[in-house]
N, C-alpha and C positions, 0 to 999 in steps of 0.2 A: 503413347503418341500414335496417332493413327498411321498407316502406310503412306498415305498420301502425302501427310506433314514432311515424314521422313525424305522420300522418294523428291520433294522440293527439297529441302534444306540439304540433302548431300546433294541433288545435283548444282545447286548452289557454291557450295564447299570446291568443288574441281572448278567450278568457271570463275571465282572470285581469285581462285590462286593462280589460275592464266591468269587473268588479266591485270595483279600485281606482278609478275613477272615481265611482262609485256612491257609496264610501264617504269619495272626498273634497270631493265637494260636498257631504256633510252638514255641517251648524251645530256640530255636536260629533262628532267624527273618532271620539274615543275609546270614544263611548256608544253610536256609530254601529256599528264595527267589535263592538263588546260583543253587541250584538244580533245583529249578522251570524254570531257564530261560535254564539251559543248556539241562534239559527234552524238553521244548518247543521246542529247537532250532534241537535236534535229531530227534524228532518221525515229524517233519514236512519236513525235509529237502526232503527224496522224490518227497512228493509232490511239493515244492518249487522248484527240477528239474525237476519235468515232466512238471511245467507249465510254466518253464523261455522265461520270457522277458524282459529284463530290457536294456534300452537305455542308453547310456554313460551321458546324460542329468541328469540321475537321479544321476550318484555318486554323486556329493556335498550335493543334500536334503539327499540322505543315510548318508552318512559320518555326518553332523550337526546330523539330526536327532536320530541314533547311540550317538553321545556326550550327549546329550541334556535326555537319554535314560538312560545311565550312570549315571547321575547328579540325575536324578527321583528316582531310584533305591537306590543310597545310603541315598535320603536324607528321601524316604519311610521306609526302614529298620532302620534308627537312631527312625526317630519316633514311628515306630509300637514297638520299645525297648522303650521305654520313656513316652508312652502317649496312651490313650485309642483310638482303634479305633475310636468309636462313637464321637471323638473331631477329630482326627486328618482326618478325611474321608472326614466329609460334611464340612469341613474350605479347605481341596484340592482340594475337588474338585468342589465345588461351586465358588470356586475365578477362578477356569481356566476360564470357558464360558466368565467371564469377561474383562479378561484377553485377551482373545481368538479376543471376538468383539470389544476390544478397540485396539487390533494390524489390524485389519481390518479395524476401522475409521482411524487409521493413512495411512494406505496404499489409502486410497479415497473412503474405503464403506460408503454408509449412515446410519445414526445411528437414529432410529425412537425414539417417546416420550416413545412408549411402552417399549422398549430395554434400555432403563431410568431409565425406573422407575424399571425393571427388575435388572439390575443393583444395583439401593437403597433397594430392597427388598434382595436379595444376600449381602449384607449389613448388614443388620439390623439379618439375620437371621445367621450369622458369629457369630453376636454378642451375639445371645444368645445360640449356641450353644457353644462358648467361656466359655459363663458365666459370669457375670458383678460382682462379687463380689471380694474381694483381694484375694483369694486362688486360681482364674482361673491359669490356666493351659498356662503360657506367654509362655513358653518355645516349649509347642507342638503346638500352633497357630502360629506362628512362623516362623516352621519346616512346619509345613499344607500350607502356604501361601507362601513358597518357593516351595515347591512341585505343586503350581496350578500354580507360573511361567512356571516350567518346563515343564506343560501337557500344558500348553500353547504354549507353544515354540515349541514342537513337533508336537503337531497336525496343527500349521499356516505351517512349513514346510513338515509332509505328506500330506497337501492338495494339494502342488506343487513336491511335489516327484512322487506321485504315479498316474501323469500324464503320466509320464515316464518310468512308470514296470508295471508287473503286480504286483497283490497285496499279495498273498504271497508269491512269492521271493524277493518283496521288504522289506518285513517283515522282514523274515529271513534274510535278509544283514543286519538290522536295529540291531534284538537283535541279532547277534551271535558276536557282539562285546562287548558287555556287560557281555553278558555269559561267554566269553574268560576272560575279564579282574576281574568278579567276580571270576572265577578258579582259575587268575593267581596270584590275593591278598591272596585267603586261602594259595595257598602254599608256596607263600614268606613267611607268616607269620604263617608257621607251623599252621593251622587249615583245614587242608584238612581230618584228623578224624572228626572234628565236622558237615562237609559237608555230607560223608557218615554215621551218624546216622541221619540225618533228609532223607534219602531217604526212600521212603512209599509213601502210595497212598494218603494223603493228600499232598505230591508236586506234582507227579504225577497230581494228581486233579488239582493241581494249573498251572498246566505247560498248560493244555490241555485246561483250561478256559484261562487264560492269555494270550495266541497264539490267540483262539477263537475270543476273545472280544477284540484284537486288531485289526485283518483281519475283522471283522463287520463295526468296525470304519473307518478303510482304503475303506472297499466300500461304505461304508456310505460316505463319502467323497469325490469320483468320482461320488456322484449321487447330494447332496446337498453342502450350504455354509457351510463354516470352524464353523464359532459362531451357523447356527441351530443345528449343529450336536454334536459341545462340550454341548447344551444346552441341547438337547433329552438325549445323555450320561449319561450326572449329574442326572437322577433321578435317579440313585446307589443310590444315597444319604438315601433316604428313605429305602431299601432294605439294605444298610450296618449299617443303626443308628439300626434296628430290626435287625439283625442277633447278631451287638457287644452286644445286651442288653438277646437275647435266645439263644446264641451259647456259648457269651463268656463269659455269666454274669457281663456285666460294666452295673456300676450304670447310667440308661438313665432316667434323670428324663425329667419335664414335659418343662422346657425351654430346653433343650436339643432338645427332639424330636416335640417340636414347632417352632425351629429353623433349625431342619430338612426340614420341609414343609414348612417353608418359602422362605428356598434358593430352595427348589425344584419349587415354586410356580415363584421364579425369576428367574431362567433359563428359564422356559417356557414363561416365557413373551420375553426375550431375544430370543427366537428359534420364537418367530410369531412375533416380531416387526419386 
């Protein structure tokens, strides 16, 4: 994986887990994240025209990727209402990498011993950040392991979208449908009040990290493979299990954040097998 690859994709990894934390300590997850995407999608579009290039090639990865976008969003915001970050965080996004490089063995990449075992360690360390005993939390592991579908599913197809744009206006095509459609549900459903009190510079914050730490990803992307890049990503992991435990005050005990570093210790095996 080249430096460069790298050097985006972590610095990605710390701004993706600000700006989940950002938007789950808001009072409303849903009106929070609403403003976050439709901030992002404003203060970027500028640039997103001054730097247009987007080939007709790319509308279908836009349009998937946009749905796929949609589907994250809602099923982020149910959980960050229902479940501790520090559970629902390193179970999403520790299953995507896997997720990621088993839709790459299907498509004909090679799948090494190490990306294996990397795999069974993202496993085992789900597992205890789960929690093994009968009061785990089934419901937001769940929601977490749908949600690492999802970042799955987008990032196999912005690795062949943004073949074919550049990368923040492909961006911008991506979330400003989500943005729209997150708007368009507050105000069928009369909560377009609840939309403007969560405006403040904690979405703000979140809009400008969220934009950020996708456009790293997406050039991380045009520089290395789809699974080293979801796998450098995922060390959020350890940066969001520390933040839910001194930001937000959830209870992170000692399998918690040993299951933290283990799904982080198995992405990185996954990113050099």
């Amino acid at each position: 994986m080249p430096l460069s690859a790298f050097v985006l994709a972590l610095t990605a990894a710390v701004l993706h887990a600000g700006w989940n934390v950002l938007l789950a300590r808001a009072r409303d997850v849903l009106a929070a994240t609403t403003v976050a995407l439709g901030l992002s999608v404003l203060l970027f579009a500028p640039l997103a025209a001054a730097t247009w290039d987007v080939d007709a090639a790319a509308v279908p990865w836009i349009a998937a990727s946009a749905l796929l976008e949609i589907v994250y969003f809602v099923l982020l915001t149910t959980a960050y209402s229902r479940s501790d970050l520090s559970l629902v965080y390193p179970v999403a996004r520790g299953s995507a990498p896997v997720l990621v490089l088993a839709g790459a063995a299907i498509a004909g990449a090679t799948v090494g011993w190490g990306q294996a075992l990397g795999v069974l360690l993202v496993g085992g360390g789900i597992l205890l950040v789960r929690g093994v005993r009968g009061n785990a939390d089934a419901k937001g592991v769940v929601l977490a392991l749908a949600i690492g579908a999802a970042i799955a599913g987008y990032t196999l197809v912005d690795k062949e979208g943004v073949e074919h744009a550049a990368v923040i206006p492909y961006l911008e095509l991506v979330l400003a449908p989500a943005a729209v459609a997150a708007v368009a549900w507050h105000a069928w459903s009369g909560r377009l009040p609840t939309v403007r009190t969560e405006v403040g510079w904690a979405t703000a914050g979140a809009a400008v990290f969220a934009f950020a730490a996708y456009g790293f990803v997406l050039g991380a992307l045009t520089l290395a493979s789809a699974p080293a890049v979801a796998a450098v990503r995922e060390t959020s992991v350890l940066f969001a299990v520390a933040l839910g435990a001194f930001v937000l005050g959830e209870p992170v005990g000692r399998s918690r954040a040993s299951g933290a570093v283990l799904v982080v210790v198995g992405v990185a095996l996954v990113a050099l097998g």
